[in-house]
Each structure stands twice: as C-alpha cells, then as structure tokens.
C-alpha positions in Angstrom: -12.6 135.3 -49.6 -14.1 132.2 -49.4 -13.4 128.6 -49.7 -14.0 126.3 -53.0 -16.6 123.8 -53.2 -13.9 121.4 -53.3 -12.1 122.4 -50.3 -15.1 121.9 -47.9 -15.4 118.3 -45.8 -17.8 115.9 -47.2 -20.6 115.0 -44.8 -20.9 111.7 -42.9 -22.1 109.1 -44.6 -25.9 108.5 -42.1 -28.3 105.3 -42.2 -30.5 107.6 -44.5 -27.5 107.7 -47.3 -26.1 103.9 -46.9 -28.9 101.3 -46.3 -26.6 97.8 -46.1 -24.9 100.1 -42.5 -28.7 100.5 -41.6 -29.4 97.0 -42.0 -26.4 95.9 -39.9 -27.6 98.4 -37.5 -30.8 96.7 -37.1 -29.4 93.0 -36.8 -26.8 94.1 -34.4 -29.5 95.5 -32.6 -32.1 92.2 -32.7 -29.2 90.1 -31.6 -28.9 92.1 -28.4 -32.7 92.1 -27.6 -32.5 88.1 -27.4 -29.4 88.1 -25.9 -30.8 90.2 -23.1 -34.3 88.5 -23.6 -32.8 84.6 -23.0 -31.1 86.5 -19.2 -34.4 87.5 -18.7 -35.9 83.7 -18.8 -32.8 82.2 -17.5 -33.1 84.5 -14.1 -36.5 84.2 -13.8 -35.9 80.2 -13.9 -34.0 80.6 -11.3 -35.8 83.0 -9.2 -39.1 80.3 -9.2 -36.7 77.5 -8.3 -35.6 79.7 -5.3 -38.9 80.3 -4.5 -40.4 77.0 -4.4 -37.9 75.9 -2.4 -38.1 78.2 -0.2 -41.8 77.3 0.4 -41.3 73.9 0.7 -39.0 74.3 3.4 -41.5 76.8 4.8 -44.3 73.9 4.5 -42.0 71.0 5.9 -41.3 73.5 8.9 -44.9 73.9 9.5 -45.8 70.4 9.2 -43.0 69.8 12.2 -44.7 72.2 14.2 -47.9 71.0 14.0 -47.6 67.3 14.0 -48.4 66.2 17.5 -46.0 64.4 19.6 -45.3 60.2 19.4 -46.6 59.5 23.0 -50.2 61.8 21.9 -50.4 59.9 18.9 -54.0 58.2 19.3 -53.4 55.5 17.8 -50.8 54.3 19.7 -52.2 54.7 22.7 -54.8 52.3 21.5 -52.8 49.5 20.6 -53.8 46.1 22.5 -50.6 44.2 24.8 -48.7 41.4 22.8 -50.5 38.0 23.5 -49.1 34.4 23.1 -50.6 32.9 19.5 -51.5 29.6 18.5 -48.1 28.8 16.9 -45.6 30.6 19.9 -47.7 27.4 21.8 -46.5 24.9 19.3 -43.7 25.2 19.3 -43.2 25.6 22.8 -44.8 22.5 22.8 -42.6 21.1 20.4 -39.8 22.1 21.9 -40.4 20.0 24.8 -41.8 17.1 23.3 -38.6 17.2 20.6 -36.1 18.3 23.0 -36.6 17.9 26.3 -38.2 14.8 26.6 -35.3 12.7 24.5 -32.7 14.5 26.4 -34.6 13.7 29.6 -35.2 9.3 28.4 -31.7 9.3 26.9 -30.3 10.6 30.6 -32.2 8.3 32.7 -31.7 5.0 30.4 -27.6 5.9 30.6 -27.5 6.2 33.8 -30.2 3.5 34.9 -31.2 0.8 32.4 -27.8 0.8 30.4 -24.8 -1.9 31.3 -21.4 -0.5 32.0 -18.7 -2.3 29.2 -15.5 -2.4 30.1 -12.7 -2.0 26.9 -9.8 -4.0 26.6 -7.2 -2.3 24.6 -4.4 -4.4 22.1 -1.9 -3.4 19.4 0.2 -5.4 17.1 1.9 -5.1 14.2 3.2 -7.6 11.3 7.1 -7.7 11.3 8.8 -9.9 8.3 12.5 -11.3 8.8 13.8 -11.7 4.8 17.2 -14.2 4.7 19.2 -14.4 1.7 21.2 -17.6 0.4 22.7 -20.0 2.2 26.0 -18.0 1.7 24.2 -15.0 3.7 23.2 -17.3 6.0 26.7 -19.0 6.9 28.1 -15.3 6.8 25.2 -13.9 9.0 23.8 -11.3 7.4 20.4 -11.1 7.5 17.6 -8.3 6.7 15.2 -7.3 9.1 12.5 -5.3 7.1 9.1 -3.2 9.1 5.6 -4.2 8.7 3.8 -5.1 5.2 1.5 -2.9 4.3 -0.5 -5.0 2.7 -0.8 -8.0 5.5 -2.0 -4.9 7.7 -4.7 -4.5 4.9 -5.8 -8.1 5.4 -5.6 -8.5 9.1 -7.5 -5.3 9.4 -10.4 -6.8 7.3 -9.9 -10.9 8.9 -10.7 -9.3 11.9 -14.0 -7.9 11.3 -14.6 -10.6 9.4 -17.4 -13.7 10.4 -14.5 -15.9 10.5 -13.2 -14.0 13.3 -16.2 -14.0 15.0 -16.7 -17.9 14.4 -13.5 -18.6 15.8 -13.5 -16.3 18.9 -17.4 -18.1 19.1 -16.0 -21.4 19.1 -13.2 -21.0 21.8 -15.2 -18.9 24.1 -18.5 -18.6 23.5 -19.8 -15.1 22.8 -23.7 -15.9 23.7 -22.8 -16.5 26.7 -20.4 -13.6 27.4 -22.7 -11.2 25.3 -25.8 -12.3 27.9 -24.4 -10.8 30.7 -25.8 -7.8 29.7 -30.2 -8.7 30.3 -31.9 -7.7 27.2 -34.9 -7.1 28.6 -33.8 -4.5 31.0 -31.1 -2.8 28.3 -32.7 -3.7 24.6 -30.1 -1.2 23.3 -27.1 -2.1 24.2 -27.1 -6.2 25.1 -27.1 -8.5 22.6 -30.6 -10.8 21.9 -29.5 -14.6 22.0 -28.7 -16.8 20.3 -29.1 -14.9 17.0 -27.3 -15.8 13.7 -24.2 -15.7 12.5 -24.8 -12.5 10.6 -26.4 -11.4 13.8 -23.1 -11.8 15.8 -21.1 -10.4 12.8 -23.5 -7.3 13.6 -23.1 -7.4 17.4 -19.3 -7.6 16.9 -19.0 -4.4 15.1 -20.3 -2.5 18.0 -18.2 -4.5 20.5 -14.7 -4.1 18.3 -13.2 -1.4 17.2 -10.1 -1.7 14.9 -7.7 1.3 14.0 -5.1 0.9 10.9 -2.2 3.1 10.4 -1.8 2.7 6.9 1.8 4.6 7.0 3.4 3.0 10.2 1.5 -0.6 9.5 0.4 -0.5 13.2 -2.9 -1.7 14.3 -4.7 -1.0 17.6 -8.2 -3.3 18.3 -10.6 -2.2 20.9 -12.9 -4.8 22.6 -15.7 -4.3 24.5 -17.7 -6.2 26.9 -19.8 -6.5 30.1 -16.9 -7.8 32.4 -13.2 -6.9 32.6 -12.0 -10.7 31.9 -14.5 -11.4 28.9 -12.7 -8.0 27.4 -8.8 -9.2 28.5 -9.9 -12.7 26.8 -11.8 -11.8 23.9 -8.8 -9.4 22.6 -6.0 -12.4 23.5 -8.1 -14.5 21.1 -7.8 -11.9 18.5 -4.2 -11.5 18.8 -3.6 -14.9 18.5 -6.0 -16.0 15.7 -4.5 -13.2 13.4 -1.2 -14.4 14.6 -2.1 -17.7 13.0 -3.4 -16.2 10.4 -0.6 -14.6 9.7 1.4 -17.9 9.7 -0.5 -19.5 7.3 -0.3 -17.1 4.8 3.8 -17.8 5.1 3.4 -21.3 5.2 1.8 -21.0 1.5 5.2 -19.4 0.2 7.1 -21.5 2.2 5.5 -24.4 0.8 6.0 -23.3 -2.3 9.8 -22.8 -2.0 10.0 -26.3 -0.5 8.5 -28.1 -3.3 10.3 -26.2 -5.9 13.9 -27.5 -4.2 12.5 -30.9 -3.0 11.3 -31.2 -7.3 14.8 -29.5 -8.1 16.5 -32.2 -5.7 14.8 -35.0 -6.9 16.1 -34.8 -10.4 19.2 -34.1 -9.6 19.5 -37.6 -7.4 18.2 -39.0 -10.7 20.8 -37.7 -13.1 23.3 -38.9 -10.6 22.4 -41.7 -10.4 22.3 -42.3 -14.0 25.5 -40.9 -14.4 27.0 -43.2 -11.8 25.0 -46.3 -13.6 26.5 -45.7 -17.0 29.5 -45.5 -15.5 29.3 -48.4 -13.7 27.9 -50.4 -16.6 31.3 -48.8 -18.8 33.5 -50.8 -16.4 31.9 -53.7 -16.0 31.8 -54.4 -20.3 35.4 -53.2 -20.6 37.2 -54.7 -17.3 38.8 -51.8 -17.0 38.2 -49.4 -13.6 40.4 -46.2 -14.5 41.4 -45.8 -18.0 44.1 -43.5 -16.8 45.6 -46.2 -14.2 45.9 -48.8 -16.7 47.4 -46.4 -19.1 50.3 -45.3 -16.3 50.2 -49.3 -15.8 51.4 -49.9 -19.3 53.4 -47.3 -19.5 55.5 -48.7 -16.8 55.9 -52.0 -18.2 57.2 -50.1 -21.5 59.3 -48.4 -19.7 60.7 -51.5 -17.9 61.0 -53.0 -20.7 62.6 -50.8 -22.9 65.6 -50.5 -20.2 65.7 -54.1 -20.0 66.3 -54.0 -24.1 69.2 -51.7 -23.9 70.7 -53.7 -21.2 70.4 -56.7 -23.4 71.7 -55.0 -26.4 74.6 -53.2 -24.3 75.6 -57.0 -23.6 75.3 -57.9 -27.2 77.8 -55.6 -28.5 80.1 -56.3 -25.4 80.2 -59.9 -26.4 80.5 -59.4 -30.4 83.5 -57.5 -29.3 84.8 -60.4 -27.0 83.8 -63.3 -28.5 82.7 -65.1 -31.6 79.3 -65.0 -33.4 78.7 -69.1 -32.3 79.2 -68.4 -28.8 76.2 -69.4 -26.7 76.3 -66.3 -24.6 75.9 -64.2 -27.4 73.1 -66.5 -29.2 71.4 -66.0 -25.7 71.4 -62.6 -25.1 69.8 -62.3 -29.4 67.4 -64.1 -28.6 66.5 -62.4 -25.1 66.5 -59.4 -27.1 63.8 -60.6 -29.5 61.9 -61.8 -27.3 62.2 -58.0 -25.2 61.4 -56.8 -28.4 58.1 -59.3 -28.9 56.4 -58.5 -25.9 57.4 -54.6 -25.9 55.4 -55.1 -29.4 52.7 -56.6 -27.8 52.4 -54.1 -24.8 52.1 -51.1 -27.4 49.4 -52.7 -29.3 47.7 -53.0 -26.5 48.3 -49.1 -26.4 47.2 -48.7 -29.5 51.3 -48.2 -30.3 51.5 -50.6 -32.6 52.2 -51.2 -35.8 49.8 -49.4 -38.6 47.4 -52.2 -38.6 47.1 -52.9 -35.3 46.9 -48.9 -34.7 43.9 -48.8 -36.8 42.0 -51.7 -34.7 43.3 -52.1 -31.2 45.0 -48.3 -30.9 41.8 -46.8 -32.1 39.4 -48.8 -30.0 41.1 -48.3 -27.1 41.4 -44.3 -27.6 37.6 -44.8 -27.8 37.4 -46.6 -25.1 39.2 -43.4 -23.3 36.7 -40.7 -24.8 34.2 -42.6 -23.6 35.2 -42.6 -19.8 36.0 -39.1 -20.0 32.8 -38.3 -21.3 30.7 -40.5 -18.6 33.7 -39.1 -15.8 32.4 -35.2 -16.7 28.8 -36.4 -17.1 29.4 -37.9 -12.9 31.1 -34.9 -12.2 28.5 -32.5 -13.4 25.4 -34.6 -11.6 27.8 -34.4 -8.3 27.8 -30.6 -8.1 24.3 -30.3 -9.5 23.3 -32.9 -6.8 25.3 -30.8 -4.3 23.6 -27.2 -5.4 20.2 -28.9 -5.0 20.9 -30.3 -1.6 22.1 -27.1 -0.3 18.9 -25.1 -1.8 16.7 -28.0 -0.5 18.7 -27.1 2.9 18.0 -23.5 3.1 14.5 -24.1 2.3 13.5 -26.5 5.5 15.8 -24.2 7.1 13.6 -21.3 5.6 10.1 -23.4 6.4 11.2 -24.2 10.2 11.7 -20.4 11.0 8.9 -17.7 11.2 9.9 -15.2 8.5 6.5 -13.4 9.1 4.9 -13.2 12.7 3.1 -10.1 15.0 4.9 -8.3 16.9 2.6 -6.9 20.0 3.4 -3.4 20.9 0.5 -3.5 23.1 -0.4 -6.6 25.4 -3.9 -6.7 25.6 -5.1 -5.2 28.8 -7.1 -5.6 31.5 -9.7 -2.9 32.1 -10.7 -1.7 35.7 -13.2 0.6 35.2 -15.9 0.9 32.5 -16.1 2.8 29.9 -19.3 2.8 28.6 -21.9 3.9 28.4 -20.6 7.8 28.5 -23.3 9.5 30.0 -22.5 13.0 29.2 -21.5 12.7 25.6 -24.3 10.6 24.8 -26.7 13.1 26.4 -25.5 16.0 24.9 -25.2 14.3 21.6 -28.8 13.6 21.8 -29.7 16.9 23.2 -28.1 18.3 20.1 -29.4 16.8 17.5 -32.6 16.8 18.8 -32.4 20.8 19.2 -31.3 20.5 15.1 -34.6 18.4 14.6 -36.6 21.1 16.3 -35.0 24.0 14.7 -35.4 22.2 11.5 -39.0 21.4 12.0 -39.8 25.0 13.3 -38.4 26.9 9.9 -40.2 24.2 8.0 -43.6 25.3 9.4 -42.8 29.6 9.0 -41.6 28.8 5.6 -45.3 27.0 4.7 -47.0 29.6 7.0 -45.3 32.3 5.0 -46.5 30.7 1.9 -50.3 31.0 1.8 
C-alpha cells in the first residue's frame, strides 16, 4: 500500500528553485575572495619590507668588510705636517708687543724710575654739644648729640676743594713739597711746577684720599707725599683748617642768636626807661612820691583827729553836766571842737572825703591822680621783668657764643708714616699685565671675527 502524494517530504528548496538565496550565495562568496585577496597584498607588503631589509643589512655588512682600514687610507697618509701661518705669527707677535712688553716697562719704571710716597693716615669726626635754656643750664642738664650728617657732607667736599688746597698752599707750600719727587726722572707720578691752581686741585686728588661714612658720620683722609714729615704735616693742616671751618659755620648761628637777644635787649632797656621817665615826670607835676604813703599819711591824721574830737566832745558833755552854759571851760572846749571838726573837714577833702562838691573836684582828681600811678607803677613793673627776661636770654647767648657747640673730634691723630707705600709694585704690575692680556684677547677675536667674514 502506498503512501499519498500528500504524505511524501517536499524537496529542498536549491539555488536552481530560489534565485534571491543564489544571489546571496554569490555576494557572500565575492566578499570572501577580497577578504582573502587584501591578506594576500597585506603579507606580501610585508614579506618585501623584510626582504629589503634584509639586503640592506647584507650590503652595509659587505661594505664593512671591504672598506679598507683608517691607517691604509691613502689619503691620509698623504696629508702634509701642520705649519705655523701668517696669522699664528701675529699674534704671537702681538702678544708680546701688547703684553709683554707693557708688563715688562710698567715693572722696571715701579721699581726704578718711580718715587716711593709715604701716607699719612687721619680721622675725625664732627661732634655737636646742644644746651637748652638758661634754666637747663643752672640745673645742668645738657645734651650731648653724635656727628651731623650733613657737616660730614660739607667737610667731605671743603676738603677736596681748591680752597683747601689754597690754604694748605699758603701755609706750607705744596710746589715745594710736591718737587721732591724730579719730574724728569718720574713724569708719572711727581708733580710739574709751578702749575695752576686747577693744576694743584688735580695733583691733590691723587695725593688725598677722603673716605665718608655716611651712617656713623666718620671721616678718614689719606695724604700722600714724597717724605714721612711733608705727609704728618700736610694732614695736621687738614685737620685743623676743617676744624676752623667747622667753627665758622657755628659762629654764623651763633651770631645770629646774639643779635636777636642783643635787638630783644635793647628794646627792652628802652621801654624801661620810658616807663621809669613817665613815672618820674608823674611825681615831679603832682609832688607826690607814693600815692599810697600819702594816702596812709592822711589817714593817720584822720584818725588822730577824730579821737581827738571825741575826747573834746567827752569833755563837753562832762562840763554841760557840771557847770553852766557861760562857763569859759565849756565855751573852750565848743570851740576846740569846731575847730577839730574844721580841719578834719579839710583833711577829707583833700581825700576826696568831702562834702559832695568838693567830692566831685578835689575827691575825683585825686582818685585820678591814683589810677594814674597805678597804671605807670604796672607799666615799670612790666618793663622790669621784660628787661630782666631779655638780660638773661642776652646772657645765655654770649654764654652760648663763648663755647664751642660744634667742633671735630679726632678719632685718629694724624700719623707719621715709616715706610712707603707707594708705588705697589706688584699690584700695579699685575694690574697692567691684565688689562693688557684683555686688550690682546680683545684685539685677537676682533681680527677672526673680520677674517671669518670675507
């Protein structure tokens, strides 16, 4: 019995009964040939790179082998010897002419054509003394300050100054201690007579040295010359013509303060002398010497008076009790009573006690006469004290002017040298010797750079 046609298995569906699975097929297949076709050229790539390096190295080996050996080559064996050029003579040449020969002059004129100076050394500094008032100075206090800056700032210039040098020319000649050293033997170093004053302003600079310490005030001179005592001399003269210096810059405030209390003095002799005239001239037109003495004068005689009144007046009543009114006692002792009375009267007018009339004329003129002298007493005693204020300030001042407030103070006496000290021979030579080895160096990469050039 067989199967039905609908039972049996369908067949496989091939390339020949779907064509879109052929297609894919074929892609699928493409994609793999340039996939193994791009391996192909990569490996190859890489095979020739291996292989021409390979034969490089190969080559580069060979070439080693066969190159012959340094000491073979020909054409070092040719080379000529290394001879001395034209320029290695120059500046040989120059060398010695630069170099050498300076060294060689500046050696032999040191130590035989060149005067041995001898240096004198001094220091000094500028000490100020500063007083107060004349209070301070009956108390004795004083202030003692350190140096002034700015008087080291002018002795530092006054001594290199042509005043300096006119002054230490005029007391001790500096041609002739300058000559000592022959000029025509040592043209460097001695000085060429008699020269001007410029020219010894010159010469002095290279015969005194001065030093300044700006922060301590101290200053330290240096003098050269061509004998120990010229040296000792010329810085003694120094010292003591800044010293003077010095002074007279003090002497100008001094002065100054002098004049001020000698002007301040003067008036005030004048306003008390005024004062005394007017009151002087008071006294004489009134007759009256002290207001306040005649006014205790009066007073007295009031008081005097008025007890001799009520004495008088006591007795009265006693003898209006005793007797009758036409006794002559009692008629005496009335009229002694008016007559008290009269003169008491009197003395208070004089007072200005008076009545009102006489209060108005005599009282009020003398009251004036009072104001006035009080007015002319205050006047005196203000010219008195201002007198006495001046006097004292005048006193301080002449005081002030007779004592040095400002003088040097020498740290350093100046000394006398015992050996010289110039010229230094070694320094001097080796100073010499190196710049002129600078010159030559100089002039040497001067003439490469220029040869280089062309």
């Amino acid at each position: 019995m067989t199967a039905s046609s609908d039972d049996q298995p369908k067949p496989p569906r091939t390339a020949a009964t779907d064509p879109r699975a052929a297609e894919r097929a074929a892609l699928q297949e493409e994609m793999e040939e340039l996939k193994l076709a791009r391996l192909r050229t990569k490996v190859e790539g890489f095979r020739n790179e291996f292989e021409q390096e390979r034969e490089a190295v190969r080559r580069q080996a060979e070439q080693s082998e066969e190159a012959p050996a340094p000491a073979e080559d020909p054409a070092l064996a040719a080379a000529p010897p290394a001879r001395i050029k034209r320029r290695h003579t120059i500046g040989i040449l120059a060398f010695f002419v630069i170099v050498i020969v300076p060294t060689l002059l500046a050696f032999w004129y040191l130590t035989e054509r060149a005067t041995p100076s001898y240096t004198s050394q001094v220091g000094f500094s500028v000490r100020t003394e500063e007083v107060g008032s004349a209070f301070e100075l009956l108390g004795g206090v004083a202030q003692l300050s350190g140096s002034s800056s700015s008087d080291t700032d002018i002795l530092y210039d006054f001594i290199q100054s042509s005043e300096m040098v006119r002054k230490v020319d005029e007391r001790l000649g500096l041609v002739a201690l300058w000559a000592k050293a022959p000029a025509d033997t040592d043209p460097i170093f001695a000085y060429q007579p008699p020269g001007t004053i410029e020219d010894k302003t010159a010469y002095w600079y290279r015969m005194v040295r001065v030093y300044s310490d700006s922060g301590t005030g101290l200053i330290n001179v240096e003098v050269s010359a061509f004998a120990p005592d010229d040296a000792q001399a010329i810085a003694s003269v120094v010292y003591e013509e800044s010293s003077l210096m010095i002074n007279r810059l003090s002497a100008i405030a001094r002065e100054d303060a002098t004049r001020y209390a000698r002007d301040e003095l003067d008036l005030a002799v004048e306003r008390l002398k005024s004062a005394r005239e007017a009151l002087t001239r008071f006294r004489n037109e009134n007759q009256i010497v002290d207001p306040a003495a005649s006014i205790q004068s009066q007073m007295g005689i009031l008081s005097s008076l008025n007890t001799q009144l009520a004495e008088t007046m006591i007795d009265i009543d006693m003898l209006s009790e005793s007797t009758n009114q036409n006794d002559p006692r009692l008629i005496q002792a009335r009229q002694r009573a008016d007559i008290i009375r009269a003169r008491i009267d009197e003395e208070r007018s004089k007072l200005g006690f008076g009545t009102t009339g006489d209060h108005e004329t005599g009282g009020q003129v003398f009251a004036d006469v009072v104001g006035e002298y009080e007015r002319l007493a205050v006047e005196l005693q203000f010219a008195e004290q201002s007198y006495t204020a001046a006097l004292a300030a005048y006193d301080g001042s002449v005081a002030e002017a007779r004592r040095q407030s400002r003088y040097l103070a020498a740290h350093v006496a100046p000394s006398l040298p015992e050996s010289p000290s110039h010229p230094q021979v070694v320094e001097t030579t080796l100073i010499v010797a190196l710049f002129a080895f600078l010159t030559w160096a100089l002039a040497l990469l001067i003439g490469y750079s220029l040869r280089d050039r062309r």
